[in-house]
C-alpha positions, 0 to 999 in steps of 0.5 A: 225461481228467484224473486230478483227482478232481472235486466236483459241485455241483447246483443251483449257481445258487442261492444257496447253491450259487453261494456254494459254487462261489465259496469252491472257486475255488483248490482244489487237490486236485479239479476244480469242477462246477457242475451246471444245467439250463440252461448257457448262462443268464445264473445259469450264467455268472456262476458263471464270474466267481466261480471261473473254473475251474469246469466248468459240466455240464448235468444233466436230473434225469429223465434217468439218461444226463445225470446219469451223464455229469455224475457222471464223474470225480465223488468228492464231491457237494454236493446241493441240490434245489429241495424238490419232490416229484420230489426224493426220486427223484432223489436216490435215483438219483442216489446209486444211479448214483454208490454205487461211486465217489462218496466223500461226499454232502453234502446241505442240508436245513433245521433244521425237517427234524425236524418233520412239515411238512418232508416233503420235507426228511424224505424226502430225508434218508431217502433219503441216509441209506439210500443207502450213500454215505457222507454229511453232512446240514447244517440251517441255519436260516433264511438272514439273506438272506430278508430281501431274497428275494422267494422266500420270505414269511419275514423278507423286507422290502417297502416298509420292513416286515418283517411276521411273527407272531414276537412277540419270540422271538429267533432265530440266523439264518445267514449262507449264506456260513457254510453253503457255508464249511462245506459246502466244508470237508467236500467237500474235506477229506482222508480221515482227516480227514473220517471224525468227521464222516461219517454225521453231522446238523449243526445250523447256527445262527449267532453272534447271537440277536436277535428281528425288532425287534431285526433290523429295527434293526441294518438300519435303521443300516446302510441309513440307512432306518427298518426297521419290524417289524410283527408280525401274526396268523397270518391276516393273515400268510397274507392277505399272502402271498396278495396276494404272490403266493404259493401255497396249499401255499407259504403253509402251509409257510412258516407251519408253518416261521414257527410253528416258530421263534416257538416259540423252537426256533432262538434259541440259537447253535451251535457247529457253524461255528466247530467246522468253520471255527475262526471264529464264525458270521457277525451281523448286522452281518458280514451287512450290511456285505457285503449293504447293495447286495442291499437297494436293491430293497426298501428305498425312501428315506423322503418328506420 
């Protein structure tokens, strides 16, 4: 058995967790383990090109055997659930299994944890806080990436058109790569280190505040497409979503969350990225110059 203490990182197949594997590949100071419930899925292998070192763990989260067996040689976890209401138990099990060995939790919760629709942030956050793991909470706002994600009714184009009820309220999106450079630099700093930082909520905002007109722009210029912004009422905002395919209890959450940030709670920076990495926040145009190709679902040529 190797004597490397490990990391784990559930949920690795999702976006943020596929990006935190991926920034740990060359670590040298902990083994790297993905977990999932499926293995040998296609999401799972592809972890394998993006850091071949790691060692992928399959993790049934109703089972305490599966989740012992993926914790062994585990000092540092990175939790990442899927925001269901099984959630909050899970975690509290999971940190239980791993209270004597397990040296830092960090856990990703969102900016709007703070409000009362984002129970299961909230609750999950308890959870950890009560947990006797020494811990980190992360809330990014919202990722530039739900511009092209069809899991989300926020921000995302469809056919050329971001379609919202944000009016002209800025806001300071984040890249998710700048959310798993940071989630990797708690995991692996040294202890000394780390210890400012335990215990501790960190906001994370990016560099540019900009309103969704003004983002539709800077995508229009990298995509050679006219990326329009319509703004909406909120009903007609909720009848989209419905022809979206979206569901009752998605579509109240995700109003809840899109009234949050028309407030212009999320327009100003923080500094939480380049106190932690030494280097700003990733814009839009970073986000772009990397992410063009993610947009040839969504975006179609113009007729002429």
């Amino acid at each position: 058995m190797s004597s490397t203490p490990s990391i784990l990182v559930l949920n690795a197949t999702s976006t943020v967790g596929s990006k935190i594997v991926a920034v740990l590949n060359g670590t040298n100071h902990f083994n790297v383990k993905a977990a999932t419930r499926s293995p040998q899925s296609n999401k799972a292998k592809e972890l394998r090109k993006l850091n071949p070192n790691v060692i992928i763990v399959q993790l049934v989260a109703d089972d305490d055997s599966s989740i012992a067996a993926a914790l062994e040689g585990v000092t540092r976890l990175f939790i990442i659930t899927p925001l269901s209401p099984s959630d909050t138990n899970f975690i509290t099990r999971i940190l239980a299994i791993g209270r004597s060995f397990l040296d830092l939790a960090v856990y990703l919760s969102a900016e709007s944890a703070s409000q009362d629709f984002a129970i299961y942030h909230r609750a999950n956050e308890k959870a950890v806080q009560v947990s006797g793991v020494s811990h980190i909470i992360l809330r990014p706002t919202s990722f530039m990436d739900n511009t092209f994600d069809s899991q989300t009714p926020l921000f995302r184009i469809e056919n050329n058109t971001m379609t919202l009820f944000m009016g002209e309220t800025k806001m300071a999106h984040i890249d998710t790569r700048d959310v798993a450079e940071v989630g990797a630099k708690f995991l692996t700093m040294v202890t000394n280190e780390l210890k400012p930082y335990l215990n501790q909520v960190y906001v994370m905002r990016g560099s540019q505040s900009v309103d969704c007109k003004q983002i539709c722009h800077i995508l229009s210029q990298h995509l050679l497409q006219q990326i329009r912004y319509l703004n909406v009422s909120e009903d007609d905002f909720r009848s989209l979503s419905i022809k979206r395919g979206f569901s009752p209890d998605v579509i109240d959450h995700f109003t809840q969350l899109g009234k949050y940030f028309a407030s212009g709670k999320s327009a100003d920076p923080t500094p939480t990225t380049e106190q932690i990495l030494g280097k700003s926040a990733r814009n839009w145009n970073d986000f772009m110059e990397t992410n063009k190709e993610k947009f040839t679902a969504v975006v179609k040529p113009e007729k002429s």
